[in-house]
N, C-alpha and C positions, 0 to 999 in steps of 0.2 A: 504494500500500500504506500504509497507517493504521500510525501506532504505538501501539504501548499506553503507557499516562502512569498512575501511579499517584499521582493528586492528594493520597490521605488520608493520607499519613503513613506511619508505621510499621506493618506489618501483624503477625496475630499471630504467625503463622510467625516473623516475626525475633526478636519477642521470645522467642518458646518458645527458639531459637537460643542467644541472648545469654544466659537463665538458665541455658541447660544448659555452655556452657560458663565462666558465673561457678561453676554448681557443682563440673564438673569440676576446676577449680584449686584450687578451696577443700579437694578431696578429695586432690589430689595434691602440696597445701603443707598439711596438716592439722597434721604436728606442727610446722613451722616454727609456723605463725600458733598454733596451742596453746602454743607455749612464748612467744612477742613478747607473748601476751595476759598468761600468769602474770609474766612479767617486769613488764609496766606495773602490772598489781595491785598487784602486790609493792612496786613502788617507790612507787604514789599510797596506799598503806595503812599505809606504813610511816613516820611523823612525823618521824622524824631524818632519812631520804635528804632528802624534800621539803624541810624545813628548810634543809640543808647546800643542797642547790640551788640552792635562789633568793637564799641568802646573807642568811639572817632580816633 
């Protein structure tokens, strides 16, 4: 009996896989990652935090 051997890599199936559940997370940490994004905003736009930071 022959085995099957999948020389080429990654097929598309895994990949369709792998996006859907990068999506999934993205949708079910939406406000987390929403709020950690306006947080870094906030703090790389804001001249005196970055100042005070890196200790001018």
């Amino acid at each position: 009996m022959k085995t099957l051997k999948n020389k080429k890599g990654m097929g598309t199936v895994e990949i369709v896989i792998i996006i859907a559940v990068l999506v999934g997370l993205a949708l079910l940490f939406r406000d987390g990652i929403m709020s950690y994004g306006r947080n870094v905003m906030q703090f790389c736009f804001d001249s005196s935090k970055v100042i005070n930071a890196f200790g001018q």
